[in-house]
C-alpha positions, 0 to 999 in steps of 0.5 A: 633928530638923529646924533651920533659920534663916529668914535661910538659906532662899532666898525667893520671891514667891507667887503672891499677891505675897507674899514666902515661905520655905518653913521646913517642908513633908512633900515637902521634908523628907521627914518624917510631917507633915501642915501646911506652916509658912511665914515671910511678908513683905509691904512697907508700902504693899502687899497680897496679891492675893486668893486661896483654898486650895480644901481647906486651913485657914490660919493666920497668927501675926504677928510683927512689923508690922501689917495688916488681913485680909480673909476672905471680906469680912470684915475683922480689923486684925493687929498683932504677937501676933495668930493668925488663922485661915483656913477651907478655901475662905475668899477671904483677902488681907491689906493691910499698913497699918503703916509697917514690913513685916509678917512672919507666920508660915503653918501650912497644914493640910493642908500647902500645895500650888500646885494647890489654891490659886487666885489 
């Protein structure tokens, strides 16, 4: 059994500019798995750079917050509950257009890697 608090996990900035704490990673935790989990943030007022995971599906599941997605030019507003997913290769950003910041979960199948991702 795994536990973490996602208040405990050091953050980074990705290189699509958005604020990340990686929950859950096979190279990390030493465990079977084949995604990686991801707790995002992006503050109001800004956007995610555009990007692609070359061999990699993404799914984002909103917590809190609002935005509008764009994959592969097109466009899905998100609010809080919304899943949206993301094909392998699909160039991806996400604008937050609300008043708060938007906090989202990642699931990357297979589990997320630097060199496939390209910014």
């Amino acid at each position: 059994m795994i536990k973490k608090t996602i208040a405990d996990i050091t953050p980074f900035t990705a290189g699509d500019d958005t604020l990340i704490r990686e929950v859950l990673h096979p190279k990390n935790e030493g465990v079977p798995m084949a995604y990686s989990l991801a707790h995002a943030e992006l503050e109001s007022g800004k956007a995610s750079l555009p990007h692609r995971l070359l061999d990699r599906s993404e799914v984002y599941i909103i917590l809190d917050g609002e935005g509008t997605a764009y994959v592969d030019g097109q466009a899905a507003v998100l609010r809080t509950g919304d899943v949206l997913f993301i094909p392998a290769g699909a160039e991806q950003y996400l604008d937050n257009t609300g008043t708060a910041t938007i906090r989202f979960l990642c699931i990357v199948d297979p589990a997320w890697s630097k060199d496939t991702e390209i910014v």
